[in-house]
Rosetta silent file (secondary structure, phi, psi, omega in degrees, C-alpha in Angstrom):
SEQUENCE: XXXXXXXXXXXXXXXXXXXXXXXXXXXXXXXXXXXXXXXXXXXXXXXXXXXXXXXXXXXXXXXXXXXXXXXXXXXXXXXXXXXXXXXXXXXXXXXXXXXXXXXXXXXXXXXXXXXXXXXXXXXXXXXXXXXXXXXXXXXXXXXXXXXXXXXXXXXXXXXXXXXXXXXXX
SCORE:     score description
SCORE:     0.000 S_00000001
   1 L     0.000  -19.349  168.110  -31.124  -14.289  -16.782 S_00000001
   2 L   -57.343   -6.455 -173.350  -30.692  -17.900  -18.376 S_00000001
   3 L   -89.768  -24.908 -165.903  -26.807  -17.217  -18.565 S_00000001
   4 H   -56.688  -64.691 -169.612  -26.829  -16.914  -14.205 S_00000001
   5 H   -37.590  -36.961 -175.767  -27.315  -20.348  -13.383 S_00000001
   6 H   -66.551  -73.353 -149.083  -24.171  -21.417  -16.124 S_00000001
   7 H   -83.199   15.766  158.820  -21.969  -18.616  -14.774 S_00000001
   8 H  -101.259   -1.743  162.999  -22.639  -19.490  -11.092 S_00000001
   9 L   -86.927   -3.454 -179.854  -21.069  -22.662  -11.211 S_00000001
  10 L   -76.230  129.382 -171.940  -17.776  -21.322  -12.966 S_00000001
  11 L  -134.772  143.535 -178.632  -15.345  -21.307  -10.544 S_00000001
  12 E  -127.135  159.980 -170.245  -11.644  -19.592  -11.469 S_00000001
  13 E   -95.647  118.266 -153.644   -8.182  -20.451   -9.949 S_00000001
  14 E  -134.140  121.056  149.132   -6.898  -17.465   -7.847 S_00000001
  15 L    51.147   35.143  148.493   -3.294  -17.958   -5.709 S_00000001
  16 L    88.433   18.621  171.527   -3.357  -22.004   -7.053 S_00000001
  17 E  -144.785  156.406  173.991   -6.819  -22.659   -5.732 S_00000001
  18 E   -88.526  151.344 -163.939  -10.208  -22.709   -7.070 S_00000001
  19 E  -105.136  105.842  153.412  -12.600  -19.685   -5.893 S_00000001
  20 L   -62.752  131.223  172.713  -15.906  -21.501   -5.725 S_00000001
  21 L   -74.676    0.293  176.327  -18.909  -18.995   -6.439 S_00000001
  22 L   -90.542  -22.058 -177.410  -20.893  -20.854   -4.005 S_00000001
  23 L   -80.635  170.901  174.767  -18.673  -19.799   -0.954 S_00000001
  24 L   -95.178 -174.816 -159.540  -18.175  -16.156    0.366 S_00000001
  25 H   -60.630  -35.877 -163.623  -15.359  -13.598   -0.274 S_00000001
  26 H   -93.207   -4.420  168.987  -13.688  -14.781    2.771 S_00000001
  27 H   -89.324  -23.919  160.355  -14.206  -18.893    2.358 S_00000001
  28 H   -57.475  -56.903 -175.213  -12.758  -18.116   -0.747 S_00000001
  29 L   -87.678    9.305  179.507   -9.793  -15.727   -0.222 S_00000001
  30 L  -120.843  -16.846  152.014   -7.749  -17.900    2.644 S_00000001
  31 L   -83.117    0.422  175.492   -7.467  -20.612    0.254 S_00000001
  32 L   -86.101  146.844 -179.707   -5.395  -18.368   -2.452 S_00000001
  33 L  -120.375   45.673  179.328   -1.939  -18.260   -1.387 S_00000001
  34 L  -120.894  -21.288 -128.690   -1.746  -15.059   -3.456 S_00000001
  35 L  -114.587   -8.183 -178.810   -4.048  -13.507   -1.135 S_00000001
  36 H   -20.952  -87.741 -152.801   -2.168  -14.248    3.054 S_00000001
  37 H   -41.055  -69.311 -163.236   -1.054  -10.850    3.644 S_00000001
  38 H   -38.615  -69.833  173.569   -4.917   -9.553    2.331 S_00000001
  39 H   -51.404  -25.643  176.875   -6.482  -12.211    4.976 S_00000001
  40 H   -92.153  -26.067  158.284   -4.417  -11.614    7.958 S_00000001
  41 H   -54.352  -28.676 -179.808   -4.954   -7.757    7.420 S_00000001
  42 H   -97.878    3.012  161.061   -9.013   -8.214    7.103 S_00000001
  43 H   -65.546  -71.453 -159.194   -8.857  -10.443   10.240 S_00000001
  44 H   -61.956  -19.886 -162.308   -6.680   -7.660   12.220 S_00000001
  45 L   -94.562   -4.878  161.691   -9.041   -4.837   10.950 S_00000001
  46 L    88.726   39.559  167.999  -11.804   -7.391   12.297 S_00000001
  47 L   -76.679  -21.883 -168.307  -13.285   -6.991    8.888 S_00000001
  48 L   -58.162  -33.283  160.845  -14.196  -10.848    8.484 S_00000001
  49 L   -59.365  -53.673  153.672  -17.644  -10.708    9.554 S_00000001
  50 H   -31.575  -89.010 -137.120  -18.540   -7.485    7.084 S_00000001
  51 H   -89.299   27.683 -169.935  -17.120   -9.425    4.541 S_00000001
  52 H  -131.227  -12.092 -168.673  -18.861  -13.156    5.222 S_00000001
  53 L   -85.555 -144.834 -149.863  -21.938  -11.050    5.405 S_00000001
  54 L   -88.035  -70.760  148.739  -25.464  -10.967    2.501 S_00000001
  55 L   129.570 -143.062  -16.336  -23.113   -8.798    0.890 S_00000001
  56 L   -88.675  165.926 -163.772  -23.052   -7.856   -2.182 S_00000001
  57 L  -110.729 -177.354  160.761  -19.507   -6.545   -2.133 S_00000001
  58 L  -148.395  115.513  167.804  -17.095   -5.871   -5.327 S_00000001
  59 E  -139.312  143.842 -161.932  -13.671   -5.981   -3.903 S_00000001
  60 E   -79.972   99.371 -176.486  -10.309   -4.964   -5.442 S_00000001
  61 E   -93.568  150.230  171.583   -7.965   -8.111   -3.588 S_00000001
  62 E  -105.915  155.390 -171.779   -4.520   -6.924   -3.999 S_00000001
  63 L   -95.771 -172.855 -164.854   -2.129  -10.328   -3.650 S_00000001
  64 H   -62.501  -40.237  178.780    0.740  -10.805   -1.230 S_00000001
  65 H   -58.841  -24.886  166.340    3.087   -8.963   -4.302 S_00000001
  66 H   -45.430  -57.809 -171.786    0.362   -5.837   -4.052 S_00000001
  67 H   -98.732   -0.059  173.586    1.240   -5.285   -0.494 S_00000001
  68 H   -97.460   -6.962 -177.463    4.789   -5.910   -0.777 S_00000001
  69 L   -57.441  -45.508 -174.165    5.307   -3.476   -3.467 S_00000001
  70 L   -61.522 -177.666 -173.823    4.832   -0.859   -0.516 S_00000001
  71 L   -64.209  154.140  155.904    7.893    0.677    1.864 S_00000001
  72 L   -79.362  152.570 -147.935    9.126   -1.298    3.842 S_00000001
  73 L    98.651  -20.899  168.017    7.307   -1.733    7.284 S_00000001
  74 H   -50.174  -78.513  130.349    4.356   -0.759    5.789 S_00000001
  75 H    36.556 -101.306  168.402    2.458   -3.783    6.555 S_00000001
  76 H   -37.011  -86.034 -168.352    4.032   -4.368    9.949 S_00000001
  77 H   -57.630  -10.851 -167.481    2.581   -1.182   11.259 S_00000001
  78 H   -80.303  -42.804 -170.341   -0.469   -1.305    9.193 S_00000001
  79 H   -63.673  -40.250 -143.780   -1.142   -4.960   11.132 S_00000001
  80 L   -54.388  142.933  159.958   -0.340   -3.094   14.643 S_00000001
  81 L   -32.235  -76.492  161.990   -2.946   -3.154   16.945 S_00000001
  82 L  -109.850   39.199  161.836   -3.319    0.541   17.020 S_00000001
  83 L   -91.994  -15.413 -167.320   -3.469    1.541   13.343 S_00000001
  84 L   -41.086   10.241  179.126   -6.982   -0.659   13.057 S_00000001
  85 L  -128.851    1.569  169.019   -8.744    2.352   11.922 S_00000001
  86 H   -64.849  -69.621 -179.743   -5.589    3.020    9.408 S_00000001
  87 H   -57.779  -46.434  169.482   -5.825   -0.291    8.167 S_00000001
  88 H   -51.178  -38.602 -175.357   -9.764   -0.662    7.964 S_00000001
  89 H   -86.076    1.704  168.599   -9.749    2.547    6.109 S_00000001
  90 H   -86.399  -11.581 -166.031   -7.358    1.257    3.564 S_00000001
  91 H   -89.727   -2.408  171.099   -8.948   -2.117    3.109 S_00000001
  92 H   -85.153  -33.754  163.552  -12.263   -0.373    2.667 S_00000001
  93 L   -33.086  -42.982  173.242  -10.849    1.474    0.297 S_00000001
  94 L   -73.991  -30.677  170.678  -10.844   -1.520   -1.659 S_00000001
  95 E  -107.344  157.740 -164.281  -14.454   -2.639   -1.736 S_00000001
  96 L  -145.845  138.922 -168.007  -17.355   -0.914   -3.303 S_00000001
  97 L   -71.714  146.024  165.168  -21.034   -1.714   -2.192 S_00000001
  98 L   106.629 -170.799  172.662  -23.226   -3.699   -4.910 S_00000001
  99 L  -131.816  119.028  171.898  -21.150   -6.706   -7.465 S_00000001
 100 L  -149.466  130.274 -177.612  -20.123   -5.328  -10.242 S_00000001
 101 L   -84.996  166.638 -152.786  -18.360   -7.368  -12.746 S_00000001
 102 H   -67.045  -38.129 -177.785  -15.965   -6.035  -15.370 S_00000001
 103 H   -60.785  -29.033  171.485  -18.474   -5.902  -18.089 S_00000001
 104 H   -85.938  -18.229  161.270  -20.099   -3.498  -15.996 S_00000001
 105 H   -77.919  -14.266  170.968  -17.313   -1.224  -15.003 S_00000001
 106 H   -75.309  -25.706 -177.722  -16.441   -1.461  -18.570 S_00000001
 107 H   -84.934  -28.006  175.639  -20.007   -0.161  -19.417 S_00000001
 108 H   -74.040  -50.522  172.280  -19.670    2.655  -16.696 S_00000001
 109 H   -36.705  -60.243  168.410  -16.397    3.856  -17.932 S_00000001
 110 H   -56.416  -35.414  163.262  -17.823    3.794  -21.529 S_00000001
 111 H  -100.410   16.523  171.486  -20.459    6.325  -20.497 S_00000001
 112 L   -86.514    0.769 -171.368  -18.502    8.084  -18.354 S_00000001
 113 L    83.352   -7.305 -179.439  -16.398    9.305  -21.464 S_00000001
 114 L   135.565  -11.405  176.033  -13.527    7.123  -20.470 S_00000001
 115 L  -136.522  165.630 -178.381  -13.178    7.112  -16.672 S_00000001
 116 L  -148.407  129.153 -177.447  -16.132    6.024  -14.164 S_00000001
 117 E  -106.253  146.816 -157.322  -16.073    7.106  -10.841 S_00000001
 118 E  -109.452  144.913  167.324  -16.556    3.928   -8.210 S_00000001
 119 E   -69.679  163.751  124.772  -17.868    5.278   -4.285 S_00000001
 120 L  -103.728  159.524 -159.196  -15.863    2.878   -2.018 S_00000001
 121 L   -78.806  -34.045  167.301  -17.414    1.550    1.148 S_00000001
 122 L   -58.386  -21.560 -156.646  -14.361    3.415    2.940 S_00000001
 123 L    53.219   19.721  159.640  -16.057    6.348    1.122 S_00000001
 124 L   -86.295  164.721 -178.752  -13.548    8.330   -0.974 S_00000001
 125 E   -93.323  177.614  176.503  -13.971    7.780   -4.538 S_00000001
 126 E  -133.731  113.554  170.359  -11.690    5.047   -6.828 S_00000001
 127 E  -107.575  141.678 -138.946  -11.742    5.980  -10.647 S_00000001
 128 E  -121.338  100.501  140.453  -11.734    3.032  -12.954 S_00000001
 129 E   -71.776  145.725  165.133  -10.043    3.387  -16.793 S_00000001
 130 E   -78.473  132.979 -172.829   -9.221    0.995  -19.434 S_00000001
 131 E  -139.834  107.285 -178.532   -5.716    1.218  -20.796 S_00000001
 132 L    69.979 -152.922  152.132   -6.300   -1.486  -23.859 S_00000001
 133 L   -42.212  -27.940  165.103   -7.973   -4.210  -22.718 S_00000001
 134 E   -84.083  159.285 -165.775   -6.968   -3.971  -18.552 S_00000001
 135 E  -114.545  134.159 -178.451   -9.204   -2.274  -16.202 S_00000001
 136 E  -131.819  139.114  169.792   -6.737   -0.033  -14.312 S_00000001
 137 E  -110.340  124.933 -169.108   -8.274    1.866  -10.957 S_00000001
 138 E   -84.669   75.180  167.393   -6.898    5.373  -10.283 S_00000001
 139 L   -26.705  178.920  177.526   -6.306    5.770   -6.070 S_00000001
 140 L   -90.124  -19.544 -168.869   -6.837    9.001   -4.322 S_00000001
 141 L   -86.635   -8.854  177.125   -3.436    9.818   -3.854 S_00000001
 142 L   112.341   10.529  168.713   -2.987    9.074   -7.696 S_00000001
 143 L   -38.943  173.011  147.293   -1.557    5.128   -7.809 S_00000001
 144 L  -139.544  102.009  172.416   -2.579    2.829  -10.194 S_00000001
 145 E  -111.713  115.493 -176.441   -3.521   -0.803   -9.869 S_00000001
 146 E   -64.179  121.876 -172.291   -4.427   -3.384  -12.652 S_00000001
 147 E   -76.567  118.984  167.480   -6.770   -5.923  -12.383 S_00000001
 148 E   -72.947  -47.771 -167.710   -5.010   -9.221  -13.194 S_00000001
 149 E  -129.934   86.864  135.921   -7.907  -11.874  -12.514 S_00000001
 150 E  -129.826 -163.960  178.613  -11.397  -10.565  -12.898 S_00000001
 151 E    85.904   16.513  168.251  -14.942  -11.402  -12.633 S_00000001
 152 E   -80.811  120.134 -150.782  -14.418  -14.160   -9.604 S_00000001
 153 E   -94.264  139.620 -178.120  -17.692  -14.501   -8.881 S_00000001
 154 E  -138.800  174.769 -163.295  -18.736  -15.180   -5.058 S_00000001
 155 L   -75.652  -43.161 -178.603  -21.702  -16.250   -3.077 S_00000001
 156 L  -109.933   31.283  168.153  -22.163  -12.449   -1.558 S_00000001
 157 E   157.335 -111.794 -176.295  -20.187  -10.421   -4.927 S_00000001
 158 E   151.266  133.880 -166.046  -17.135  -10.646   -6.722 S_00000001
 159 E  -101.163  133.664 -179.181  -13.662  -10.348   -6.676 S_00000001
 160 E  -126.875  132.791 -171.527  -11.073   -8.614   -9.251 S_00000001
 161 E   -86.852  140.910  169.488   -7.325   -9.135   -7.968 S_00000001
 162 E  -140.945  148.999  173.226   -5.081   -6.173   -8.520 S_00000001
 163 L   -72.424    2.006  172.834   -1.671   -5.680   -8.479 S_00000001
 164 L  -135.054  136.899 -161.528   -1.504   -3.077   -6.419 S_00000001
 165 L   -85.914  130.557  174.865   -2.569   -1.537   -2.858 S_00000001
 166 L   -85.948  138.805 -172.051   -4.877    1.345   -3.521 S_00000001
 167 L  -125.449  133.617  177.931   -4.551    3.892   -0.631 S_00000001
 168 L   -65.845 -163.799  174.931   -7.041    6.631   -0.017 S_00000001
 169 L   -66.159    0.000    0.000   -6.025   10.076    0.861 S_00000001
């Protein structure tokens, strides 16, 4: 526990800004300019409160390139007014209850035989592999998205950016 104190003052640069560990996921994620599309979607699914709360969360942010990789229009309708229980369940999809940093999904994985299965808060499962050195997460429909940046450490968890939107079933 003598290492906490060091690694709560480490702050890492996410979408050209730094993600202080003293703020939460969401005083955090609307200054990356990676991260828009992610913020005006947990605003519309009225997620911003959850995710400002004691916490602690682990959430998968996918940047603005994450969500554009889908069809087009995807998005657009995803934002719509009455998809909000579309969109909440994909963006839940994305967070998993407790903070668990890479060394520890790397440690689950390892006794999992090579894959570790993560609950999401959305409740379907996410399964988490290594392919070399990247932590790659397995969707339900069978997707794959790479964590680019992890281990940003927040006041209520910690955030690992991926390159891709994970979509349940």
């Amino acid at each position: 526990m003598a290492a906490a104190p060091a690694m709560a003052g480490k702050s890492v640069m996410v979408g050209g800004a730094a993600m202080l560990p003293t703020r939460d996921i969401i005083d955090n994620a609307v200054n990356s300019k990676d991260h828009t599309t992610l913020v005006a979607a947990v605003k519309a699914a009225g997620l911003v409160d959850t995710l400002k709360g004691a916490g602690p969360f682990t959430v998968f942010a996918p940047t603005n390139a994450a969500f554009a990789k889908l069809p087009a229009g995807t998005v657009d309708t995803l934002l719509q007014p009455a998809n909000k229980a579309t969109l909440t369940a994909v963006l839940t999809y994305h967070v998993v209850a407790g903070k668990m940093n890479a060394k520890d999904i790397a440690a689950a994985i390892k006794s999992g035989g090579g894959k570790a299965t993560l609950t999401t808060v959305q409740g379907a499962p996410l399964t988490a592999s290594m392919m070399g050195k990247t932590l790659v997460l397995t969707d339900a429909k069978g997707g794959t998205s790479r964590v680019t940046i992890g281990d940003v450490n927040q006041s209520n968890g910690v955030i690992h950016v991926v390159d891709t939107v994970l979509l349940p079933q």
